[in-house]
VOGUKOL-686950 format. One line per 4 residues: number of its first residue (from 1); for each residue x, y, z of C-alpha. Coordinates in Angstrom, 1 decimal. Layout:
# VOGUKOL-686950
NUM> X Y Z ~ ...
***
This chain:
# VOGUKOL-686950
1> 154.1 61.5 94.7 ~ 153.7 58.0 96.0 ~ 150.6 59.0 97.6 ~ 149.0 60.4 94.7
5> 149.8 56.3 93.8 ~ 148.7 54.8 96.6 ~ 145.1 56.9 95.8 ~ 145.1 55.8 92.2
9> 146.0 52.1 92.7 ~ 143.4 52.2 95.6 ~ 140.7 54.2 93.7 ~ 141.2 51.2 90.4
13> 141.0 48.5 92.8 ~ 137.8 49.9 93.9 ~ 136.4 50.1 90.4 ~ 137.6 46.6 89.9
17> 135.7 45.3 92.7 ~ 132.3 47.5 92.2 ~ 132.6 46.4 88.5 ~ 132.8 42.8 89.8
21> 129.9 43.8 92.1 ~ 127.9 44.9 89.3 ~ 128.0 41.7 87.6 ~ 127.0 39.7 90.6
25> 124.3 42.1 90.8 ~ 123.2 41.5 87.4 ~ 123.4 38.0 87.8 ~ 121.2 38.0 90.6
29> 118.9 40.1 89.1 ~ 118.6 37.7 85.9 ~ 118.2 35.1 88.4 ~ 115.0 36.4 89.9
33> 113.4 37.2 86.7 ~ 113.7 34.1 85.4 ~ 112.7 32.1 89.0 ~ 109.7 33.9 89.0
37> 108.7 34.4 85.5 ~ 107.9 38.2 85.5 ~ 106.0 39.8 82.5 ~ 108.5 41.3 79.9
41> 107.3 45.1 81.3 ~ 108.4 44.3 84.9 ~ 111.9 42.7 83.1 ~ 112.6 45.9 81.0
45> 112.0 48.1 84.3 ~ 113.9 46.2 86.2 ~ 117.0 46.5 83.8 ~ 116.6 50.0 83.7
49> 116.3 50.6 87.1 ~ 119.9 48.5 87.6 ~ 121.2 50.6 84.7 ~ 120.0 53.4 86.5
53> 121.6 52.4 90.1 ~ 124.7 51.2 88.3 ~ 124.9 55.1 87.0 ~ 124.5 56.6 90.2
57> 126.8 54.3 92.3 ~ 129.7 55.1 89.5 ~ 129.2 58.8 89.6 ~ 128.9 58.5 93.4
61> 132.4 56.6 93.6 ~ 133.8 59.2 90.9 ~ 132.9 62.0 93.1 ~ 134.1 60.3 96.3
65> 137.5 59.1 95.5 ~ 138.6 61.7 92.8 ~ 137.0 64.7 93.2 ~ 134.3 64.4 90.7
69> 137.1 63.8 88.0 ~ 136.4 60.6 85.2 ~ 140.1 58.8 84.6 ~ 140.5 56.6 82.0
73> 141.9 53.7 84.7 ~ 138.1 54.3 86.7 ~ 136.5 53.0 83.3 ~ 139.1 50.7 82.3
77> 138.7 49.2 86.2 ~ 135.5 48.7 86.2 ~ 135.7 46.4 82.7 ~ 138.6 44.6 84.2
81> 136.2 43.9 86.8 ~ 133.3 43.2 85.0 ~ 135.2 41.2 82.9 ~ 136.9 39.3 85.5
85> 133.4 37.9 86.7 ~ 131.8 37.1 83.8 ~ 134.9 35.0 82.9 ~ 135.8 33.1 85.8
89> 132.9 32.7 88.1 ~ 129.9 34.1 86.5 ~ 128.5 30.4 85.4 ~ 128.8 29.4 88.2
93> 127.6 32.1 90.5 ~ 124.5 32.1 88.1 ~ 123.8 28.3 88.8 ~ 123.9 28.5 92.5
97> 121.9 31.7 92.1 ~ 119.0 30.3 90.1 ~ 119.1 27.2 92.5 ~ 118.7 29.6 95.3
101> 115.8 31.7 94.0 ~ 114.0 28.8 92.4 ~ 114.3 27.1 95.8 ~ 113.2 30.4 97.9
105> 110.4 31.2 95.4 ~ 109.1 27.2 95.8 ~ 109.1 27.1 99.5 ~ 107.1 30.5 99.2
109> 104.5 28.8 96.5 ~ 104.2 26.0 99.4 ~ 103.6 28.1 102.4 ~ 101.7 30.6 100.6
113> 99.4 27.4 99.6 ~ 99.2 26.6 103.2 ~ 98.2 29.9 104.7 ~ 95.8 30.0 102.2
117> 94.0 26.7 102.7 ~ 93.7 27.7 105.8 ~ 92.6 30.9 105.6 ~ 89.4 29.1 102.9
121> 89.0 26.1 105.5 ~ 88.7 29.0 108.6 ~ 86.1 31.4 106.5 ~ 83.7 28.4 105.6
125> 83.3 27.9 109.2 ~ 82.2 31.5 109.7
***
């Protein structure tokens, strides 16, 4: 019997931690969109493709650690985890992720200005 426990308490602290995951994830993913202003098509792809992998990754888990059985604790950890994030360190996570992006995608702009000033300054010599 206890471990039959042990695998439950292990298998909810799992789904707290991938639901966790997810919202980093998502955060991330919101980050980017908005550093690098994609068109609202690429947006509405990209949300259903992490919909889509979010889907996968919790049937995955499901069938790893329970047999392929759905218990009401798998879906109740992963809100507990999602939930977790989004109230403790999601504004924060999402600051430091938008500074990150917007940084990465700027330092990109400049080098991509670079190579190609002198990629025009190399083919007016030829």
């Amino acid at each position: 019997m206890t471990e039959l426990i042990r695998s439950q308490t292990v298998t909810f602290l799992i789904f707290i931690l991938f639901g966790s995951a997810s919202g980093i994830t998502l955060d991330v993913l919101r980050a980017l969109q908005k550093c690098l202003h994609m068109y609202n098509i690429i947006n509405i792809l990209l949300d259903i493709a992490y919909g889509l992998a979010i889907c996968v990754i919790t049937i995955g888990l499901i069938y790893v650690y329970s047999q392929g059985n759905l218990y009401f604790y798998h879906i109740f950890g992963f809100f507990l985890g999602n939930l977790l994030y989004f109230t403790t360190i999601s504004c924060t996570a999402s600051a430091i992720f938008n500074y990150i992006l917007c940084r990465i995608s700027q330092d990109l702009g400049k080098v991509v200005k670079t190579v190609k000033k002198f990629v025009d300054i190399n083919c007016h010599k030829l």
